[in-house]
N, C-alpha and C positions, 0 to 999 in steps of 0.2 A: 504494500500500500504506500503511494506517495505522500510525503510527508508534508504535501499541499493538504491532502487529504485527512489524515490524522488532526493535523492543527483544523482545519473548518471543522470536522466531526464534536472537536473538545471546544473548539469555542460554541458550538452551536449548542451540544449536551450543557455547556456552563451558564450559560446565558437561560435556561428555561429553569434552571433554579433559582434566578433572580427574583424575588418578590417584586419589582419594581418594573420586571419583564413585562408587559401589559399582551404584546404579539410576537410572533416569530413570522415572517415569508420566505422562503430562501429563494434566492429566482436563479442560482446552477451552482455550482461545485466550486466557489470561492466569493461568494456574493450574496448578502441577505440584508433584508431589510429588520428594524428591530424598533419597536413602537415602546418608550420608555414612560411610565404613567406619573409623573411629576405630582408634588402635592395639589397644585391648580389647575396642570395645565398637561398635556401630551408633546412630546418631541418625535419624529420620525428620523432615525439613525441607520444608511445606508453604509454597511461593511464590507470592503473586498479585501480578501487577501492576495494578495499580489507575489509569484512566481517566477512568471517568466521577466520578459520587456518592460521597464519603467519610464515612460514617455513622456515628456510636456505636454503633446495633446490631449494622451488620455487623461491625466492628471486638471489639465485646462478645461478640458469636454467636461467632465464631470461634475467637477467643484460647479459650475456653471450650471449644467441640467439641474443638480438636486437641489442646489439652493434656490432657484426659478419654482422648483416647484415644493419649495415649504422644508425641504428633507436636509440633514445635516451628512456629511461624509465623510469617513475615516477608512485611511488607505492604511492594513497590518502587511507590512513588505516581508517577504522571508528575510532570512539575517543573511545568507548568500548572498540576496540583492546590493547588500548593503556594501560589503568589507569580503576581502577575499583570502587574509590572513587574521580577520577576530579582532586587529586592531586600528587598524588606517581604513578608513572610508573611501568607497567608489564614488567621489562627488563628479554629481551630474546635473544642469539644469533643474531636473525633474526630481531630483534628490532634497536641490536648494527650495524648490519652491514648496516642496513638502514641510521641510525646516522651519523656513516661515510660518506655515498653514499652522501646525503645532506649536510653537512657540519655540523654536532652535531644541526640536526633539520629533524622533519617528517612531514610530511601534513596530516591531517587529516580530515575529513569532519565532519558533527552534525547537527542536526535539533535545529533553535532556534526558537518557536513558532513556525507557519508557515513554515518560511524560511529556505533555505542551507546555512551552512559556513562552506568553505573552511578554516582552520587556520594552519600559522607553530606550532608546539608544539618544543618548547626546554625544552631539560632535563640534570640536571644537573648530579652532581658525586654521591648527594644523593637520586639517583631519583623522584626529586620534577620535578614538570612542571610549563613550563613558556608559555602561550597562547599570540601567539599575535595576532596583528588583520587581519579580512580576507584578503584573499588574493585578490586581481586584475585579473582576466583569462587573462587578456591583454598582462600581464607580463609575461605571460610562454615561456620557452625559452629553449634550450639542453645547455648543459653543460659535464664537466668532471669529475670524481672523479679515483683518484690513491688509488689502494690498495695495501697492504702487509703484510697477514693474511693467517692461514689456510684454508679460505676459498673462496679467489680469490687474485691474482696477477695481478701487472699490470695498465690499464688505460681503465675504462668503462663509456661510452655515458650516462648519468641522465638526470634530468631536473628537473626544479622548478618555484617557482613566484619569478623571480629577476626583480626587476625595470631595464630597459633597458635606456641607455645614448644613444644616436644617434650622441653626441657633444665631442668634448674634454673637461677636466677639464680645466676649465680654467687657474690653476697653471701648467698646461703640460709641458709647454713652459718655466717655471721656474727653474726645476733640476737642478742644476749644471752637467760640466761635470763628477765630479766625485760622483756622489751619487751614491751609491750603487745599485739603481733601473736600472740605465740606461743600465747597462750589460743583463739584466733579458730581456729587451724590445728588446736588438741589438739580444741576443740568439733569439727569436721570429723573427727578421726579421721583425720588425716594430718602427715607430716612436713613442717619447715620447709623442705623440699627439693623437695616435690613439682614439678609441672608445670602447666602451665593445665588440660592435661588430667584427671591425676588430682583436682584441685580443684575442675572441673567434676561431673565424678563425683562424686565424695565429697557433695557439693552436692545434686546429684539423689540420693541414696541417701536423707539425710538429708529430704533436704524431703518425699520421699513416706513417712518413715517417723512423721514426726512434722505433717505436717500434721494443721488439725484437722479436713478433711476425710475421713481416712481413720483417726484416731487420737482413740478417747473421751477419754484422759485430760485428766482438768480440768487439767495442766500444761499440754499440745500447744500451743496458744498460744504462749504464754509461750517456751516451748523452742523455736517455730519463729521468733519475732522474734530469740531470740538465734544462731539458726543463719542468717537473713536478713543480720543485721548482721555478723556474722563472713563471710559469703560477699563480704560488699560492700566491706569492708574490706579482706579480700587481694588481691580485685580490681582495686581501686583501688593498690593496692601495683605491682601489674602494669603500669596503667597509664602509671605513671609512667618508666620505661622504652623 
């Protein structure tokens, strides 16, 4: 059995014991769709795992198609894809723009012994790799990623394993009025209190309302790089964490 194969079979077995799983679709043999049931709300999160050929277009075609039509997308590469001695990275276009898409990290899957692992791979400036450890399925969640590249513009629907908060930070409630964050929260239309969740949301509310894809005004722009940079900002707050 190809170990394309093994890895889809364990992510697909894993993911149906998620509580949080709402659907499963699988539409072939490296590719499913996965309907996540939020406390408010539903995400649609299209998976492939990726073997062969790692392309710009198809990386471009797609980001493109799922977010058009509402669905977020996470590309799991084999680790082959990636590196061909375990340590130095095959950077390619379609490597970098993945980088990007995740936050300067890919998911990759592998056989260890027996088993599947899902892992982030970070790579740095000298293309070395940083493995971390497996991922959670639990954790899978959409997300957003801003581009501004030759090869996509704009704000496309992702996804990854982010550990999810359900609570506020506990220092939430601490900011001052003037910290610098709290403008970033009011542009959202949410409190210093929220959650990852609500932030997430508020995020997506806002980017489809003022993108300038969907919104003429000659500000849209302009309003969507400050509502980019406010999203990225709390997030990274999160991060650190």
């Amino acid at each position: 059995m190809s170990t394309l194969r093994v890895a889809f079979q364990h992510l697909v077995g894993g993911l149906r014991a998620v509580p949080n799983v709402h659907a499963i679709r699988v539409l072939d043999e490296g590719a499913l769709i996965v309907n996540i049931a939020q406390p408010s709300f539903h995400e649609d999160i299209v998976i492939y795992l990726l073997a062969g050929e790692l392309s710009v277009g198809f990386v471009k075609k797609t980001l493109n198609a799922n977010t058009q039509r509402d669905m977020h997308t996470l590309f799991i590469l084999s680790f082959d894809l990636i590196t061909d001695d375990g340590q130095t990275a095959l950077m390619s276009d379609a490597l970098r723009l993945l980088l990007h898409a995740y936050g300067g990290k890919v998911f990759a899957y592998r056989l260890d012994g027996k088993s599947v692992e899902i892992v982030p791979v970070f790579i740095d400036r000298s293309r070395r790799l940083t493995t971390g450890e497996p991922v959670n399925l639990a954790d899978l969640s959409g997300d957003y990623a801003t581009f501004d590249n030759k090869y996509l513009l704009g704000v496309r629907k992702v996804a990854g394993f982010t550990p999810q908060f359900h609570h506020a930070r506990p220092e939430a409630e601490t900011l001052d009025d003037d910290h610098p964050l709290r403008p970033c929260y009011a542009l959202l239309g949410i409190p210093v209190t929220a959650t990852q969740t609500d932030i997430k949301r508020a995020y997506r509310a806002q980017a489809l309302r003022y993108h300038p894809d969907n919104n003429p005004s000659p500000d849209a722009n302009a309003r969507m790089q400050e509502i980019n940079e406010a999203y990225q900002r709390i997030m990274e707050r999160w991060k650190e964490y």
